[in-house]
Biopython code that builds the backbone (N, CA, C, O; Angstrom):
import numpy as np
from Bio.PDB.StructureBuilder import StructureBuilder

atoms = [
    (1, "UNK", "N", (0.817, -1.199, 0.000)),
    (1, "UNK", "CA", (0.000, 0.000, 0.000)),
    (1, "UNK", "C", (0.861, 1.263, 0.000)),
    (1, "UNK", "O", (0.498, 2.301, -0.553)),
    (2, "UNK", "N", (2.009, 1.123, 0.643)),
    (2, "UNK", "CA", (2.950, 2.249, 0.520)),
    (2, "UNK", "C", (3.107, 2.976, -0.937)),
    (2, "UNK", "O", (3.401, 4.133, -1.236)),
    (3, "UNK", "N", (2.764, 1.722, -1.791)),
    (3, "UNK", "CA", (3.523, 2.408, -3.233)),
    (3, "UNK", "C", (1.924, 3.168, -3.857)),
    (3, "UNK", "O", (1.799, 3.486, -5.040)),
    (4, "UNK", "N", (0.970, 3.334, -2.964)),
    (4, "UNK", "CA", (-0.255, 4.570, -3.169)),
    (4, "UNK", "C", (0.309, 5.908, -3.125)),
    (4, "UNK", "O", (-0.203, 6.845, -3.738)),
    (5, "UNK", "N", (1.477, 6.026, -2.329)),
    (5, "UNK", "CA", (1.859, 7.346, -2.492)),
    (5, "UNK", "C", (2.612, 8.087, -3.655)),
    (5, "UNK", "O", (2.709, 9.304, -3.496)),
    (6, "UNK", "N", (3.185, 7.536, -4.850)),
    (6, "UNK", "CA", (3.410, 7.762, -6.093)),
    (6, "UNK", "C", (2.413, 8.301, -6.613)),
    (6, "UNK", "O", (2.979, 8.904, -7.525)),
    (7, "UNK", "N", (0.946, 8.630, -6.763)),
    (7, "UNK", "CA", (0.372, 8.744, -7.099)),
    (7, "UNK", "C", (0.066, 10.594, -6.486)),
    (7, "UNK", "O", (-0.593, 11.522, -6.954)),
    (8, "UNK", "N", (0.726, 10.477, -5.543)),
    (8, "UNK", "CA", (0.332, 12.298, -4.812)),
    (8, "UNK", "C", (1.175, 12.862, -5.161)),
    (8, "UNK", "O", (2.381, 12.615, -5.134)),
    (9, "UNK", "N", (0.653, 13.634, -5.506)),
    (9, "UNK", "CA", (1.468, 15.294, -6.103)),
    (9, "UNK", "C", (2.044, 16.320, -4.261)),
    (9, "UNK", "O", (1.753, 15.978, -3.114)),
    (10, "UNK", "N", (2.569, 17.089, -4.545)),
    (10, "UNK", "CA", (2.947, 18.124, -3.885)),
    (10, "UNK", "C", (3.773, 17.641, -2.836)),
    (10, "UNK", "O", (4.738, 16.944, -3.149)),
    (11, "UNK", "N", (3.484, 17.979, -1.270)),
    (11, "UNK", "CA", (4.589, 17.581, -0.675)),
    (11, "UNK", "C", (4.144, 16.166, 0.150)),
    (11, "UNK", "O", (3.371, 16.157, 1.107)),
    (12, "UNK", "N", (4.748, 15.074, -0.382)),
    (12, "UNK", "CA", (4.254, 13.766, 0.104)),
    (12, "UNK", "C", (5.316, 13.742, 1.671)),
    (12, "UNK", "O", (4.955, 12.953, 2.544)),
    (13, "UNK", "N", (6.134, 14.309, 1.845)),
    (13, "UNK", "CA", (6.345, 13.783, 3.382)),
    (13, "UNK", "C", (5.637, 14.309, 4.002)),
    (13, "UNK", "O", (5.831, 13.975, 5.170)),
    (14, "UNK", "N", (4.390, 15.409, 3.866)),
    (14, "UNK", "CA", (3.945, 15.347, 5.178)),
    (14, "UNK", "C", (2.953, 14.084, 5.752)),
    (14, "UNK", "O", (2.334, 14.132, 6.815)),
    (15, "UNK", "N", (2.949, 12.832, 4.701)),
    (15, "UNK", "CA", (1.963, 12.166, 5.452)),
    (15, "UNK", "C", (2.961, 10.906, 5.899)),
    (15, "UNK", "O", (2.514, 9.760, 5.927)),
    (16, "UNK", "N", (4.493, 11.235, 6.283)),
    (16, "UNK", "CA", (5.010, 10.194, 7.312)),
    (16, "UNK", "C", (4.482, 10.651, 8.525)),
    (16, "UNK", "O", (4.398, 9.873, 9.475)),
    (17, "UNK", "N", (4.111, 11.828, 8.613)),
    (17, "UNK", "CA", (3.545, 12.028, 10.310)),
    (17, "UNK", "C", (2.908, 11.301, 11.050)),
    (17, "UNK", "O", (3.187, 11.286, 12.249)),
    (18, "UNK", "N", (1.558, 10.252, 10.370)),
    (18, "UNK", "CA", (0.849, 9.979, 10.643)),
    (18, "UNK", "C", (0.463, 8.897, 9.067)),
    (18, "UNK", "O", (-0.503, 8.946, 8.307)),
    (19, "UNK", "N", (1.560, 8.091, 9.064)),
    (19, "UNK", "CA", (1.354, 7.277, 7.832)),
    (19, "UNK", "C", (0.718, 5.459, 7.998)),
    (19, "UNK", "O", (-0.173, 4.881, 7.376)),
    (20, "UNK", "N", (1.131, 5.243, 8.495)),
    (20, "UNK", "CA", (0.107, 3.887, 8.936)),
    (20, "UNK", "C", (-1.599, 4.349, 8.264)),
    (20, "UNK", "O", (-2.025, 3.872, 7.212)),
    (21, "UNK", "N", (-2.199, 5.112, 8.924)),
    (21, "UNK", "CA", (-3.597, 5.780, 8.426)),
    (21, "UNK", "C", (-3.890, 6.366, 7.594)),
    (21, "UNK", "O", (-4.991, 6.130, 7.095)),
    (22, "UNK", "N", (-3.038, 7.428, 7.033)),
    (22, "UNK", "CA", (-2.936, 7.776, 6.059)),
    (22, "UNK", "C", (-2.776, 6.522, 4.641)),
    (22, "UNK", "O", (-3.794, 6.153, 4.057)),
    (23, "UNK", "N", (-1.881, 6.177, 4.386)),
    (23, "UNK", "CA", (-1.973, 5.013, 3.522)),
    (23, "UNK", "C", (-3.151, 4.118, 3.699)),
    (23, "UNK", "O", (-3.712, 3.893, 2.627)),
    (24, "UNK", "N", (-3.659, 3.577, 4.670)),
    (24, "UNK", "CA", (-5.000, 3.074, 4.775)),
    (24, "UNK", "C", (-6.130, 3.854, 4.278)),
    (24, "UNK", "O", (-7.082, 3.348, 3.683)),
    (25, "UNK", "N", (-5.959, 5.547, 4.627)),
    (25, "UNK", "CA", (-6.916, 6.027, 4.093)),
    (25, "UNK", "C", (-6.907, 6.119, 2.150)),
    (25, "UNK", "O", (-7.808, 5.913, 1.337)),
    (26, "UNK", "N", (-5.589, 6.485, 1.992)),
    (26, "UNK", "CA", (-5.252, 6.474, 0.077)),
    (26, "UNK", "C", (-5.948, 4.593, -0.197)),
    (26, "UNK", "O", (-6.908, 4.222, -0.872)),
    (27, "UNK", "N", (-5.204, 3.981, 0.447)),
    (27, "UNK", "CA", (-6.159, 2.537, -0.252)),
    (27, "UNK", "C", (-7.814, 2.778, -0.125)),
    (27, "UNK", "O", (-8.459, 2.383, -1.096)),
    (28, "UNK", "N", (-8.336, 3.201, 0.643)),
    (28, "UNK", "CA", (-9.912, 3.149, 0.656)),
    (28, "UNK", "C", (-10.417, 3.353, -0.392)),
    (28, "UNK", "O", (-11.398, 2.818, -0.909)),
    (29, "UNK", "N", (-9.202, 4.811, -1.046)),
    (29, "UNK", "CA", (-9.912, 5.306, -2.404)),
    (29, "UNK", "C", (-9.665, 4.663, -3.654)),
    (29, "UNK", "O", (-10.303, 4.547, -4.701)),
    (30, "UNK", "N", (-8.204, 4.160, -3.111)),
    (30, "UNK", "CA", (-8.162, 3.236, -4.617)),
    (30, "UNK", "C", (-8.476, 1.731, -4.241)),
    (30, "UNK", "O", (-8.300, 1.020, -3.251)),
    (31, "UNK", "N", (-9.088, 1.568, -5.646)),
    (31, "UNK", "CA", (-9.841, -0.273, -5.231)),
    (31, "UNK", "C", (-8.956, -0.800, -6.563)),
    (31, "UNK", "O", (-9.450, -0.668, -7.683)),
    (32, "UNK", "N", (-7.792, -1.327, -6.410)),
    (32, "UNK", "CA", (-6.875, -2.283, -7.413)),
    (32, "UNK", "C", (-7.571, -3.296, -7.781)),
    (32, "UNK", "O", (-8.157, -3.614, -6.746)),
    (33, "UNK", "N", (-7.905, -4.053, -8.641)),
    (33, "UNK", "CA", (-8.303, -4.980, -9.191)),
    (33, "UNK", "C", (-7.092, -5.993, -9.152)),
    (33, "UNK", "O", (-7.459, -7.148, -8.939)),
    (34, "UNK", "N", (-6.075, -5.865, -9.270)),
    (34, "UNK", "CA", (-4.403, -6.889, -9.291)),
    (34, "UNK", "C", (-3.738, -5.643, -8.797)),
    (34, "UNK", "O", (-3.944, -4.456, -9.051)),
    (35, "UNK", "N", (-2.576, -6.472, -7.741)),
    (35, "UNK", "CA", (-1.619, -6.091, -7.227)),
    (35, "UNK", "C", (-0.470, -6.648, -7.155)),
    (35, "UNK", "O", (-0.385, -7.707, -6.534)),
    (36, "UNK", "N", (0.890, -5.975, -7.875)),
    (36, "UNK", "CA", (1.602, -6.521, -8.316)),
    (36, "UNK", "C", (2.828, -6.735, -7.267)),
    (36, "UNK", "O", (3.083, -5.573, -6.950)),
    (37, "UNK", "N", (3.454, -7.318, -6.771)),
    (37, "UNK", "CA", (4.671, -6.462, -5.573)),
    (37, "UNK", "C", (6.561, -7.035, -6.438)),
    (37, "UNK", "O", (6.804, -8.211, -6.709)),
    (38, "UNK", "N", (7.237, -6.257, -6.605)),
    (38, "UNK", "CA", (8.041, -6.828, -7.600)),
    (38, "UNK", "C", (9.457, -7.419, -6.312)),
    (38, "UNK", "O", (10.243, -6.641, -5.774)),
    (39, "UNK", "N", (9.441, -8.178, -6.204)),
    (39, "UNK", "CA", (11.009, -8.512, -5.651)),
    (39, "UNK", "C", (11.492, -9.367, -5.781)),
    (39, "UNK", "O", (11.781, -10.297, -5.028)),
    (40, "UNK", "N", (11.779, -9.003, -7.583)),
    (40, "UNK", "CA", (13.249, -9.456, -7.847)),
    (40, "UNK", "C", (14.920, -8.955, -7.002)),
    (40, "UNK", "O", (16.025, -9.437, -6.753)),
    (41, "UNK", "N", (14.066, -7.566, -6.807)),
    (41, "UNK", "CA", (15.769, -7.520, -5.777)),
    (41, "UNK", "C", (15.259, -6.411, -4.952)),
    (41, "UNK", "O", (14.567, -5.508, -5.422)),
    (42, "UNK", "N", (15.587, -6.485, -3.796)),
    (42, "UNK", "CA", (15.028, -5.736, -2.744)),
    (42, "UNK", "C", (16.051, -5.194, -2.066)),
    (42, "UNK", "O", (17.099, -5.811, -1.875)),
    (43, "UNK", "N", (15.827, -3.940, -1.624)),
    (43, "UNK", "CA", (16.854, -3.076, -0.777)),
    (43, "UNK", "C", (16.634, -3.627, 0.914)),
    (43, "UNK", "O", (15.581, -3.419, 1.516)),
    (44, "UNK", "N", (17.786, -4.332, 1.513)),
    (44, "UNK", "CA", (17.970, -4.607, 2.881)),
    (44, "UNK", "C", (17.956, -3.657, 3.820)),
    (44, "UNK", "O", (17.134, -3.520, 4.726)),
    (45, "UNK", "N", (18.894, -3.003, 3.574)),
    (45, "UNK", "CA", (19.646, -1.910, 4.388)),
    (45, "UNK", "C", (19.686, -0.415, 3.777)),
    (45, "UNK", "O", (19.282, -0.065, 2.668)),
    (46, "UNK", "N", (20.079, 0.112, 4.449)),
    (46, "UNK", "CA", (20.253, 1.854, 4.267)),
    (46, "UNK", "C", (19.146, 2.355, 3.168)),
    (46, "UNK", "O", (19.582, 3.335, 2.564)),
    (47, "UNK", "N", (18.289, 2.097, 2.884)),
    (47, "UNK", "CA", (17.204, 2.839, 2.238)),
    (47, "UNK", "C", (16.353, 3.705, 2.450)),
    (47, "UNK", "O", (16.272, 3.807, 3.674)),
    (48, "UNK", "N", (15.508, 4.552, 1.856)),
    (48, "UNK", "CA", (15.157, 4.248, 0.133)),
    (48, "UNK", "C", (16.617, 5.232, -0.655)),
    (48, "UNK", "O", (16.535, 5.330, -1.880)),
    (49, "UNK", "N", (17.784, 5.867, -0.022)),
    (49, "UNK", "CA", (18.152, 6.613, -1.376)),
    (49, "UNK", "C", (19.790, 6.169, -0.999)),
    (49, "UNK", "O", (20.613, 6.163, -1.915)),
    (50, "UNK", "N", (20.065, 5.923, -0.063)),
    (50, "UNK", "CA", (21.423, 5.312, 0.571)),
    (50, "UNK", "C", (22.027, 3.908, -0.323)),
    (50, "UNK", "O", (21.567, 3.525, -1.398)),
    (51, "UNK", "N", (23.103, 3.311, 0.388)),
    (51, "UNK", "CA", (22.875, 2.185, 0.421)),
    (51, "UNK", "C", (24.036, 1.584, -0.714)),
    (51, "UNK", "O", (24.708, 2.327, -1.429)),
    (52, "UNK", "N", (24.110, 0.263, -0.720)),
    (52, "UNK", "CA", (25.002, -0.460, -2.086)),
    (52, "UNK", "C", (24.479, -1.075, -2.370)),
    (52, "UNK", "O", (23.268, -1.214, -2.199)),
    (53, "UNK", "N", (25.258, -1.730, -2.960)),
    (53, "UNK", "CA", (24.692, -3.060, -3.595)),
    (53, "UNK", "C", (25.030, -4.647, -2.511)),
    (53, "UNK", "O", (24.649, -5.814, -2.606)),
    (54, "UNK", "N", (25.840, -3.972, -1.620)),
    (54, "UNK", "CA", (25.847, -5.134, -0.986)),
    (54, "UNK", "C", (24.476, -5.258, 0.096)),
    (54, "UNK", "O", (24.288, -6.175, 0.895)),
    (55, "UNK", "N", (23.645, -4.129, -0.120)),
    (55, "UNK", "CA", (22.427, -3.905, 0.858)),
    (55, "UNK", "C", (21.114, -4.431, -0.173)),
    (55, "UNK", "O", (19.902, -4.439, 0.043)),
    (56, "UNK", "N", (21.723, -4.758, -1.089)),
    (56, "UNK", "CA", (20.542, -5.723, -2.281)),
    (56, "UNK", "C", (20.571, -6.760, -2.146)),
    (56, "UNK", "O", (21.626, -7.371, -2.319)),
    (57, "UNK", "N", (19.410, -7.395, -1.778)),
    (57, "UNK", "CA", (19.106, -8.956, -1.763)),
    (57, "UNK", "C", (18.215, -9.265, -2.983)),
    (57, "UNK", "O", (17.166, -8.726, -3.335)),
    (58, "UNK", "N", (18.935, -10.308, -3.549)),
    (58, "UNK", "CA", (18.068, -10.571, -4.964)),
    (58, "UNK", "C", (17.224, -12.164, -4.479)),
    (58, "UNK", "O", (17.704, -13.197, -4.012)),
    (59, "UNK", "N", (15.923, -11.826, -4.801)),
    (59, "UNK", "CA", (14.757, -12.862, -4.531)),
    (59, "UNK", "C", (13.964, -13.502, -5.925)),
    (59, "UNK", "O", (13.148, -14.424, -5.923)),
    (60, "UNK", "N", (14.304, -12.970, -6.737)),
    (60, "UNK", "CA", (13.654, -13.159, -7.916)),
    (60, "UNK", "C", (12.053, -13.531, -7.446)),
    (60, "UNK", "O", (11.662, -14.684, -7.627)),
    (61, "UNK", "N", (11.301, -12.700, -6.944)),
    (61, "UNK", "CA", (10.059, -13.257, -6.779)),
    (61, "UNK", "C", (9.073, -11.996, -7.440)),
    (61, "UNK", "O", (9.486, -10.837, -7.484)),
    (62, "UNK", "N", (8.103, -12.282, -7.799)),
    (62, "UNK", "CA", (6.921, -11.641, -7.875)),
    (62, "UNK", "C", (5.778, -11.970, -7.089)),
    (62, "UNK", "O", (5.530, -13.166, -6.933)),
    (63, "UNK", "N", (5.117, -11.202, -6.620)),
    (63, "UNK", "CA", (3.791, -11.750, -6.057)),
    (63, "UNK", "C", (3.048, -10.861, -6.275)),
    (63, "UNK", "O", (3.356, -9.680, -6.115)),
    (64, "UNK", "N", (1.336, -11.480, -6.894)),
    (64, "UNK", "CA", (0.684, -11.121, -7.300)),
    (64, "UNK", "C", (-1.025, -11.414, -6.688)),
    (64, "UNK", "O", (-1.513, -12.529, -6.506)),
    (65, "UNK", "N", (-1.529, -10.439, -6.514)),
    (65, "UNK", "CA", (-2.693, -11.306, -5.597)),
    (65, "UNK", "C", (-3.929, -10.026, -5.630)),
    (65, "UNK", "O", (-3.342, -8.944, -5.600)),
    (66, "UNK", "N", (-5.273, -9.862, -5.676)),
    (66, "UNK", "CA", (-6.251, -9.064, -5.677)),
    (66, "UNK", "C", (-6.087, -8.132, -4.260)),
    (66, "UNK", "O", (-6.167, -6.906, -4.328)),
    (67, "UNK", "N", (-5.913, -8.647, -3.316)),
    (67, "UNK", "CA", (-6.110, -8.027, -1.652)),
    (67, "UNK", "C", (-4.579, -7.320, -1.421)),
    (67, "UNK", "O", (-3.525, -7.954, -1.387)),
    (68, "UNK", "N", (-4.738, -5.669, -1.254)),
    (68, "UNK", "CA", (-3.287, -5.609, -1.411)),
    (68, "UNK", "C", (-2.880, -5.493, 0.071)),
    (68, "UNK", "O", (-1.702, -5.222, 0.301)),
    (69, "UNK", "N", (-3.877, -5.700, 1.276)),
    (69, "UNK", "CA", (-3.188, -6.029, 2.506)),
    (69, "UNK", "C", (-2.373, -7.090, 2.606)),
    (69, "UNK", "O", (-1.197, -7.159, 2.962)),
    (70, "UNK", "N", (-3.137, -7.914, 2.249)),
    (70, "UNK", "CA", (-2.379, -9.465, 1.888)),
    (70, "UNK", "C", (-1.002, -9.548, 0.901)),
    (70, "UNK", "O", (-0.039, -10.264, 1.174)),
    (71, "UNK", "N", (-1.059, -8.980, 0.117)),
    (71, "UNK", "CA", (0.174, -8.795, -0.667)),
    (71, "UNK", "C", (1.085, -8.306, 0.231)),
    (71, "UNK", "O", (1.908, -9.109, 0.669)),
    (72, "UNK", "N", (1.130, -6.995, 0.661)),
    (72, "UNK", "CA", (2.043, -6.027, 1.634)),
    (72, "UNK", "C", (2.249, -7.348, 2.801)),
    (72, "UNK", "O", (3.414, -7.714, 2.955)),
    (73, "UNK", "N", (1.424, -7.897, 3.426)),
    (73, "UNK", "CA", (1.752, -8.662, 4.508)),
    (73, "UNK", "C", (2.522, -9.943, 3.905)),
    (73, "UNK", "O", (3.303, -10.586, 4.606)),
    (74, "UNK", "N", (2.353, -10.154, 3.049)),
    (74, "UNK", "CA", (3.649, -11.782, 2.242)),
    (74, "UNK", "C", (4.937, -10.861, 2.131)),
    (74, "UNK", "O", (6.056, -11.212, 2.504)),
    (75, "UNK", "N", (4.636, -9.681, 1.587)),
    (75, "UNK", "CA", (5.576, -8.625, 0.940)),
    (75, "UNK", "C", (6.667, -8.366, 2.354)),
    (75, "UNK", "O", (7.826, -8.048, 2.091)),
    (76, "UNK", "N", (6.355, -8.476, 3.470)),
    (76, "UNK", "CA", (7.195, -8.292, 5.206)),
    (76, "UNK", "C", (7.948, -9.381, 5.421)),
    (76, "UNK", "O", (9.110, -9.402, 5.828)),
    (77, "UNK", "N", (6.922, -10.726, 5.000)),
    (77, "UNK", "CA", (8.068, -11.830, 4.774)),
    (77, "UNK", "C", (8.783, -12.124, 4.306)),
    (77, "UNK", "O", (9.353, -13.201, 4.483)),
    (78, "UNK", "N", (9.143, -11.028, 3.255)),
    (78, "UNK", "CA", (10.539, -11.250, 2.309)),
    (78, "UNK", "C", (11.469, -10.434, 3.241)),
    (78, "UNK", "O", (12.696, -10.361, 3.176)),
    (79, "UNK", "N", (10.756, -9.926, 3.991)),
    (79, "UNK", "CA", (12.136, -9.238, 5.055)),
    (79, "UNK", "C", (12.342, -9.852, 6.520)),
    (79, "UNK", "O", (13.048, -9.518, 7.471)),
    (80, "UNK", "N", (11.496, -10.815, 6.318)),
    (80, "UNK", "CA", (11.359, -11.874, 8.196)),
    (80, "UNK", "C", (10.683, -11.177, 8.952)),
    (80, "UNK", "O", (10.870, -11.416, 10.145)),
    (81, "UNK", "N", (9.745, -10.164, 8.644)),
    (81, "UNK", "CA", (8.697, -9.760, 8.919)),
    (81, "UNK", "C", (7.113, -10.595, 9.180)),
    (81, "UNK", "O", (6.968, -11.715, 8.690)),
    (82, "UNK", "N", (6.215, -10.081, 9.815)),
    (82, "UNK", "CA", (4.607, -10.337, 9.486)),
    (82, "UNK", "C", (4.408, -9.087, 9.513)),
    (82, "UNK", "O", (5.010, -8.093, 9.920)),
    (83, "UNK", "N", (3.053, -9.416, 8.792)),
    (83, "UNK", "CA", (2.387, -8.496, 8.239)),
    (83, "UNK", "C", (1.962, -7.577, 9.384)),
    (83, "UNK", "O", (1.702, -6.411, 9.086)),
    (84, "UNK", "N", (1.826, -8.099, 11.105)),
    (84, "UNK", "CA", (1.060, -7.446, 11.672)),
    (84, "UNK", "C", (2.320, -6.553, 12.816)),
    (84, "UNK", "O", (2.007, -6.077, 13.907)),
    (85, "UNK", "N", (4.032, -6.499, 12.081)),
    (85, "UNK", "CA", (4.827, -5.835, 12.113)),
    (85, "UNK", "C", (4.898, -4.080, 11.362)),
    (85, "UNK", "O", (5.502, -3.021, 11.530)),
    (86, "UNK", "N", (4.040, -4.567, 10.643)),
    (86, "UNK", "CA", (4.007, -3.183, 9.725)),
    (86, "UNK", "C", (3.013, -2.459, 9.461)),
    (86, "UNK", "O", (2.384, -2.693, 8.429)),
    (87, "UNK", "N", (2.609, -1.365, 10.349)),
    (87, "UNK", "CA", (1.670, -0.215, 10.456)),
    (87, "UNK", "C", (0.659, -0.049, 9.475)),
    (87, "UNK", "O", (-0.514, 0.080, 9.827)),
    (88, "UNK", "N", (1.006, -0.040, 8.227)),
    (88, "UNK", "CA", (0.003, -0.095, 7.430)),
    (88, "UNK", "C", (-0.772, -0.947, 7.073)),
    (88, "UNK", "O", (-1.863, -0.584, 6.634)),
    (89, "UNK", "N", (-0.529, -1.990, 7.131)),
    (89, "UNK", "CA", (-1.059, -3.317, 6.689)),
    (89, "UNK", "C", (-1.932, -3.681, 7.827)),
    (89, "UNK", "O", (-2.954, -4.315, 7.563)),
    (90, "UNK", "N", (-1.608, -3.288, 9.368)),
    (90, "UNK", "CA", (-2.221, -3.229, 10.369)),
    (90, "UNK", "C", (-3.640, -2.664, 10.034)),
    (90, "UNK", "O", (-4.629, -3.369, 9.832)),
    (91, "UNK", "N", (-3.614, -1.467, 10.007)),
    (91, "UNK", "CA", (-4.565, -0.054, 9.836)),
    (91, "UNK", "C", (-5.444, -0.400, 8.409)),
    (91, "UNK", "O", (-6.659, -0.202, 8.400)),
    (92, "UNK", "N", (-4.621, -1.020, 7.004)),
    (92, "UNK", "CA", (-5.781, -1.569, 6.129)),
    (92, "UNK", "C", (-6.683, -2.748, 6.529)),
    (92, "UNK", "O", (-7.819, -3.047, 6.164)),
    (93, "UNK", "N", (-5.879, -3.292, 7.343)),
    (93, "UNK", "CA", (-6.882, -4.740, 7.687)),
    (93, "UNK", "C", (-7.876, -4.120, 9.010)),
    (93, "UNK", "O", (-9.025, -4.559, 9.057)),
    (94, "UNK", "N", (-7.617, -3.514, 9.649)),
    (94, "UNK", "CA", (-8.816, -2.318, 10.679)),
    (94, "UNK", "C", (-9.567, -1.888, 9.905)),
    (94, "UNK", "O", (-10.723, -2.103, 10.269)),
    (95, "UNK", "N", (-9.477, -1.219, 8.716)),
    (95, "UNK", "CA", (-10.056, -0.477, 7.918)),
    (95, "UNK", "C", (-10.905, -1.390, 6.864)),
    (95, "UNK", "O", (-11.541, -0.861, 5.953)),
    (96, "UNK", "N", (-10.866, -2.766, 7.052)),
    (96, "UNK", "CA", (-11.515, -3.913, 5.963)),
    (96, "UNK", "C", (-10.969, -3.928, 4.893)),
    (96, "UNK", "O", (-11.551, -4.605, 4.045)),
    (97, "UNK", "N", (-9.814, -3.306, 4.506)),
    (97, "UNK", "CA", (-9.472, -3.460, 3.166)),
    (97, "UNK", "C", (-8.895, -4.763, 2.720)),
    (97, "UNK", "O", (-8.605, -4.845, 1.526)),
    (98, "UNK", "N", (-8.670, -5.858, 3.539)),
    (98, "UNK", "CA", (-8.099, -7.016, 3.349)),
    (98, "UNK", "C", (-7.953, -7.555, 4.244)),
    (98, "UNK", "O", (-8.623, -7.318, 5.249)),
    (99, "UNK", "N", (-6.305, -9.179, 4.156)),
    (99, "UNK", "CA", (-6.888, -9.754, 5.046)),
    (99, "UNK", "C", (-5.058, -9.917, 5.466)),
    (99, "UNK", "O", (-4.227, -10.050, 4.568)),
    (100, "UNK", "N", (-4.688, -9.878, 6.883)),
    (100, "UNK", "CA", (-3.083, -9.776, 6.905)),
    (100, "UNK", "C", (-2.801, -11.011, 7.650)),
    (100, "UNK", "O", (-1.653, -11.449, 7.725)),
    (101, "UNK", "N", (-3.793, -11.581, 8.195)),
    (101, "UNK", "CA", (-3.308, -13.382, 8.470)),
    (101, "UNK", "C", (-3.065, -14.575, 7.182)),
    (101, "UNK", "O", (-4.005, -15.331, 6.938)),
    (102, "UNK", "N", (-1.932, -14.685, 6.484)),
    (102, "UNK", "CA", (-1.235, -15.031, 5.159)),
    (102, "UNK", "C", (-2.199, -16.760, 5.538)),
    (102, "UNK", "O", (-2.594, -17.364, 4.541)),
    (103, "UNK", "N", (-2.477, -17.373, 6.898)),
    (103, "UNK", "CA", (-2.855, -18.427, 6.589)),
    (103, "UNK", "C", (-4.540, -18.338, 6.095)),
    (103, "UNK", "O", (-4.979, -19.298, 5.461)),
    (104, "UNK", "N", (-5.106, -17.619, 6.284)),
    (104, "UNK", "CA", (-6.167, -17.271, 5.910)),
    (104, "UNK", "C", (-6.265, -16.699, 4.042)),
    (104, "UNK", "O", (-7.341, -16.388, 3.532)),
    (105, "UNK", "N", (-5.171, -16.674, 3.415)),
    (105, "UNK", "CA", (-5.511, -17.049, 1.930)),
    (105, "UNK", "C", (-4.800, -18.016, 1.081)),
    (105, "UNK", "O", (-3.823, -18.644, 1.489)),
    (106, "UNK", "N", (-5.183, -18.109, 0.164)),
    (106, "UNK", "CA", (-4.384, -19.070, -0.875)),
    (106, "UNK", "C", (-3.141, -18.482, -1.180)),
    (106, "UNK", "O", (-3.000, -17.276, -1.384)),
    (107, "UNK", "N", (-2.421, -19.147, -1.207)),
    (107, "UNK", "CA", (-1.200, -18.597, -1.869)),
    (107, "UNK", "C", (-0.540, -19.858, -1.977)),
    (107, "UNK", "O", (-0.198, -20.744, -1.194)),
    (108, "UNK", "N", (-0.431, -19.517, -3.977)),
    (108, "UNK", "CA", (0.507, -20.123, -4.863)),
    (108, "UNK", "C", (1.213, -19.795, -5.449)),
    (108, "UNK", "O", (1.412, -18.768, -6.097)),
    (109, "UNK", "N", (2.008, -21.239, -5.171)),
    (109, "UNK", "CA", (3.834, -20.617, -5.776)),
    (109, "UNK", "C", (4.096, -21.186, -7.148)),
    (109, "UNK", "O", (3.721, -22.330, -7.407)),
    (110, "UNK", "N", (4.665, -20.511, -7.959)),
    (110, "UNK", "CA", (4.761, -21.112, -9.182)),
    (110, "UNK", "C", (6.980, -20.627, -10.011)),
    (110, "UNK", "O", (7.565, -19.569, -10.241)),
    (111, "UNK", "N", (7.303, -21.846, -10.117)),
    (111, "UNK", "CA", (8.678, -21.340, -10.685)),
    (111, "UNK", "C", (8.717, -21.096, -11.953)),
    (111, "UNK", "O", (7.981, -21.804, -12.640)),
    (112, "UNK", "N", (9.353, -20.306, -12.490)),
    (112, "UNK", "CA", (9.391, -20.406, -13.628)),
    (112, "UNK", "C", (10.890, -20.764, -14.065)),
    (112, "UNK", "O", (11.166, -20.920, -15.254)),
]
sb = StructureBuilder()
sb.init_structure("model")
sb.init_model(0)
sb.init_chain("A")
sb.init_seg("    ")
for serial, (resi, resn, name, xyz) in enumerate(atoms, 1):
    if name == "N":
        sb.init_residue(resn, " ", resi, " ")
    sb.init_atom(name, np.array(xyz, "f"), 0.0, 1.0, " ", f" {name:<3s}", serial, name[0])
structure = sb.get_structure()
């Protein structure tokens, strides 16, 4: 849900103030039909503008799924996270936008 904020114009840090809710509130308005989350290679450490390449972990994964709480919450486990570690995903699943207990949906894996 974080990546809802690409979509705002003007000055987007002011909604780290109070971003857990905020991002819950931007998902309310947008209703995704597919949600894509890309991590083929993911930043570990020192991010979003820091950092090397030794702070890149390459996963080659995609995950793709309708519920983008549920996505964001698989999306924590690529960092040894749960979903109910990360504020927003918290606050969308309060808010009904989805569902952040990963055993509570399907999820299939497919290699290519």
């Amino acid at each position: 849900m974080k990546n809802w904020m690409g979509i705002m114009g003007g000055s987007r840090g002011r909604i780290h103030q109070k971003i857990e809710g905020s991002l819950a509130d931007v998902a309310m308005f947008m209703k995704p039909t597919l949600i894509i989350l890309d991590a083929v290679r993911i930043l570990i450490d020192n991010g979003p503008q820091g950092g090397s390449l030794s702070d890149v972990k390459q996963l080659n994964t995609i995950v793709a799924g309708k519920d983008q709480v549920a996505v964001d919450a698989f999306g924590a486990t690529l960092f040894g996270l749960k979903g109910k570690n990360i504020g927003s995903v918290v606050a969308g699943h309060k808010a009904g936008l989805g569902v952040m207990d990963l055993s509570k949906v399907k999820i299939k894996r497919i290699s290519v």
